[in-house]
C-alpha positions, 0 to 999 in steps of 0.5 A: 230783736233787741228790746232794751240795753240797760242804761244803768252801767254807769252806776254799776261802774261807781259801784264796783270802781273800775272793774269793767261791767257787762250790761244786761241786756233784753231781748225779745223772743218769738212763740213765748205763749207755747212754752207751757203754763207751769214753767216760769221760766229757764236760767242759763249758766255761762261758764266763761274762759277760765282765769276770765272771772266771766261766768254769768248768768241769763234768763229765758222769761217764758211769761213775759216773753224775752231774754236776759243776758247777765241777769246776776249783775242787775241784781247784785249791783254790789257784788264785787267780781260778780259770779266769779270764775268758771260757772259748772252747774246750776240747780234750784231747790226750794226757793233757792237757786245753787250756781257752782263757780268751780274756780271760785271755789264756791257755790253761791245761793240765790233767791230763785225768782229774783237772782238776788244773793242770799250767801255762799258755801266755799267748797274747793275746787266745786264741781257739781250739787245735788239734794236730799231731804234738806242737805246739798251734796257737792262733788269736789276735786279738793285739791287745785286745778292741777293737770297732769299731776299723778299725785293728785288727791282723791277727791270728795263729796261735802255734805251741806247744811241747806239752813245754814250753809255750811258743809257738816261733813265729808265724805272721800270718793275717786279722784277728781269726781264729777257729776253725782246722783241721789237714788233711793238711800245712796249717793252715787258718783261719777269718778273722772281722775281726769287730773291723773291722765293717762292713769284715769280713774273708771269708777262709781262710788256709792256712798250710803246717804244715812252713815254718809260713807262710800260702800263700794266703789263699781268699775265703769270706765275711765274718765266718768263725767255725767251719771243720772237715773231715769223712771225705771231705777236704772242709772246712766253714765258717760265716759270721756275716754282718753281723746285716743284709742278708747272713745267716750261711751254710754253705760247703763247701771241696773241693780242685780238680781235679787240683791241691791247693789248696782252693776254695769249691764250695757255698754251702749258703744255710743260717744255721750258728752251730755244728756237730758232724759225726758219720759221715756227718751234719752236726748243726746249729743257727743263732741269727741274729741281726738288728740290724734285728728286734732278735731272734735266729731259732733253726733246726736241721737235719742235712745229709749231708756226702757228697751235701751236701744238708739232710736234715732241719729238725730232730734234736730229735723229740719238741718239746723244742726248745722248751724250749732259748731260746738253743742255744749249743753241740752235740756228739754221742757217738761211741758211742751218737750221744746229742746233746747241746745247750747252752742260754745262757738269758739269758745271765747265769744258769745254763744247761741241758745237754740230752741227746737221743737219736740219735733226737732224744728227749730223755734228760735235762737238768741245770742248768750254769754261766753260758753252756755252750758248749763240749765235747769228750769222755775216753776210757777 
């Protein structure tokens, strides 16, 4: 249900001149009162079509009970081109709101509550930021966006001043290094080398926060994208695989007995695109895609982080899953255990953000902006 259209386009238009605006919008969504009394509420990153300058930002306003789509542009007026272009990761820390524009090349900081821009830190080729005692940490690919280029370089961890915002040092890992995770005194990140295809990288790079230089480098498999840690300690990493002969996988990282470096000790034969880990349940769904079908295979599931093991093909219940043509992104409240599911549609249109119950019913759902993907949730 539409609730309101901003009719502040046309001051926005003699702002930024003749660059077109999208309008914020409201809407209105059901059962807001059962979102949990701790979370405030959900921003939602759209990534937009490369070379689009389309990302934008939404917000799901648990306490008043609506939707906002394009949020940033109501904020900051005067901000030229706005977000920028391709939206690839969006955390708070602090006060602070961090959305990484990875063809920007820039993460640009926010005031959490408010969506307004404090500044930005220009890291090239941006791809993902995590945090540890009052530094962000940014897996970069540095050098351009260049596929297929088997000369492509390694890429490399920033390291960020959260005061100043300006990147205090560096760190080289892997080529073309995706998402990352702090775990006790070390920095662990997930090489892709998905610029060097067919020649993909298939390690994890340990990097020891205190000296901030990698230490070791664990072979996984190929063409690493998510890695993150659960209750236990252990960490759990994707694989793409090449879209051919070597499907993308789920790993799980423990450390060895009696000594403190991580190895690979399950190989779950499970395709993984994304994940959410939530208590002791690891939520997932997997769009794999096959360059010899031409097609993507859409699954979901759930696996219990403690015994390892997939204890379900499905946490949508009820056959809606059949109404989501791309899932994209998944997050799951930490109050209630609502889950909620991005889908991608085709690509260049709106999406759709899908609330289900902890029971795998759905709530609701709301139109997005162009490709929704990533989410992370604002405490009272």
């Amino acid at each position: 249900m539409r609730l309101l259209a901003l009719a502040a386009t046309l001051t926005w238009q003699s702002c930024r001149e003749d660059e077109v605006v999208v309008p914020t919008e409201y809407d209105l969504i059901p059962e807001h009162a059962m979102a949990g009394q701790g979370v405030q509420g959900m921003y939602l990153l759209n990534e937009g079509n490369m070379g689009s300058n389309k990302c934008t930002l939404d917000y799901v306003d648990f306490v008043q009970g609506y939707y906002v789509r394009n949020l940033y542009a109501e904020r900051n007026p005067t901000v030229i081109k706005e977000l920028g272009d391709v939206g690839n990761d969006i955390q708070v820390y602090g006060s602070r709101l961090y959305v990484v524009v990875n063809c920007s090349n820039k993460i640009e900081v926010l005031d959490a509550r408010t969506a307004r821009r404090i500044g930005q830190v220009d890291i090239p080729n941006v791809r993902y930021v995590r945090f540890h005692k009052g530094y962000a940490y940014a897996t970069s690919y540095v050098g351009p966006v260049q596929l297929n280029n088997p000369d492509a370089v390694r890429g490399a961890v920033y390291k960020i001043d959260t005061l100043t915002l300006k990147p205090v040092a560096k760190c080289t890992v892997g080529y073309q290094p995706d998402e990352l995770c702090v775990l006790g005194q070390y920095i662990y990140v997930a090489n892709s080398g998905g610029y060097m295809a067919p020649n993909y990288d298939n390690t994890v790079s340990v990097i020891e926060i205190e000296g901030f230089k990698q230490v070791e480098k664990i072979p996984v498999g190929i063409n690493l994208h998510r890695i993150r840690c659960d209750a236990q300690g252990k960490l759990w990493v994707t694989s793409r695989g090449d879209y051919q002969g070597t499907h993308s996988n789920l790993y799980v990282l423990q450390k060895k007995r009696g000594r403190n470096e991580m190895e690979v000790t399950d190989t779950l034969d499970i395709p993984c695109s994304n994940f959410c880990i939530h208590g002791d349940s690891l939520y997932y769904y997997s769009t794999e895609w096959s360059n010899y079908e031409q097609r993507n295979t859409v699954t979901y599931g759930i696996v219990n982080t403690v015994t390892k093991e997939k204890v379900s093909d499905a946490f949508i219940t009820d056959g809606t899953e059949k109404d989501v043509t791309i899932p994209y992104g998944i997050n799951v409240h930490p109050e209630t255990g609502d889950i909620y599911v991005t889908d991608a549609k085709n690509y260049v249109s709106s999406g759709v953000l899908h609330c289900y119950s902890r029971a795998g019913r759905r709530k609701w759902s709301v139109r997005t902006g162009d490709i929704p993907a990533h989410t992370v949730f604002i405490q009272n």
